[in-house]
N, C-alpha and C positions, 0 to 999 in steps of 0.2 A: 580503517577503511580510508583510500583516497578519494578526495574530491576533484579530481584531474579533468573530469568532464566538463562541457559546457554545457548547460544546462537552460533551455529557451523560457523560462519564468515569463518574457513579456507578451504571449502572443496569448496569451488567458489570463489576464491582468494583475499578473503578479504568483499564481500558482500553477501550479502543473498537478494532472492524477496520478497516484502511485499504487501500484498494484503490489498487493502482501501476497505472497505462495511460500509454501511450505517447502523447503529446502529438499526432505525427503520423500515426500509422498507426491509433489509439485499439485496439489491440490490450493486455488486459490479461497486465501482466505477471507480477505476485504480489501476495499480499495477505499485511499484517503485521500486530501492534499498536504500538495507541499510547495512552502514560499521559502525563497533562497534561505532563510534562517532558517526554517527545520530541517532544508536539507545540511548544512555545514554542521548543525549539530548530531543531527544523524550519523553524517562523514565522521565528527568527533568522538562521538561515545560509542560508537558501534553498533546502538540501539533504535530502532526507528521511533523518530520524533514526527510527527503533524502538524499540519498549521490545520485550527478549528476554523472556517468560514464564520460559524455561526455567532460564538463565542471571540470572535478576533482573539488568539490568542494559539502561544505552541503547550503541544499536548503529547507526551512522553506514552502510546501505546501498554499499558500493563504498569501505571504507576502506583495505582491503587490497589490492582486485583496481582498483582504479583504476576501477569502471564506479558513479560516484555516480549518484545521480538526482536533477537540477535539478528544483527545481516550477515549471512556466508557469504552474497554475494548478492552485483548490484547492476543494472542491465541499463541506459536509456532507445528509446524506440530508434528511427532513422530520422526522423524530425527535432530529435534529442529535447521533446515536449510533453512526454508521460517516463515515469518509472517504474522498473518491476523490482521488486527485492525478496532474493530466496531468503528466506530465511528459517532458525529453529526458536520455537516458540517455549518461553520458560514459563515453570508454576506449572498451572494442571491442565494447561494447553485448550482452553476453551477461550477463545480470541473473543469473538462476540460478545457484545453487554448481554445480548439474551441470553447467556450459558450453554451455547453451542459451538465445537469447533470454527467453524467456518459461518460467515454471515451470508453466507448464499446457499439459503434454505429454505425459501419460498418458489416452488416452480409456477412457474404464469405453462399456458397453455399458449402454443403460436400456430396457426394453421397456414399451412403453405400452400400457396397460391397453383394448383396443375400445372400451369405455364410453368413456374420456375423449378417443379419434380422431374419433367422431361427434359 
């Protein structure tokens, strides 16, 4: 994977969001950060890497549970200040630490306001 992009790290102090989608089913499956270090290593090893907020530190997605995430491919927004990364998910493909595909599996309920239905 090339790192050829410029990539705006400074306008959220030092990280950017990155958005994980499933290469073939384009179902997304979580969204992490990343500080210029985990993106060049992501760029390097082909797998996506994180930078942990909380933990300060980089976090290699699937290093433990065996389910990494390969990049097929790598998008920045037009502000070149978030990324999306298609990618195929190795192991038994349950990304989430709770054991579910995808980490967006809680629905909230939104009630839309008449004015903005018409």
């Amino acid at each position: 994977m090339s790192s050829n992009a410029t990539i705006d790290f400074a306008k959220m102090d030092g990280v950017v969001p990155a958005i994980v989608q499933d290469a073939a089913s384009r179902e997304v499956l979580m969204v992490g950060f990343f500080n210029e270090e985990s993106y060049r290593r992501t760029c390097e090893s082909g797998f996506v890497t994180f930078w942990s907020r909380t933990r300060q530190k980089l976090w290699m997605k699937g290093e433990t549970s065996g389910n990494r995430l390969r990049v097929k491919k790598a998008f920045t927004d037009c502000d070149r200040d978030t990324l999306l990364f298609e990618v195929v998910v190795e192991g038994d493909g349950l990304v989430c630490h709770e054991g579910t595909v995808t980490c967006f599996t809680r629905p909230i309920a939104i009630e839309v306001a008449a004015e903005v239905r018409a």
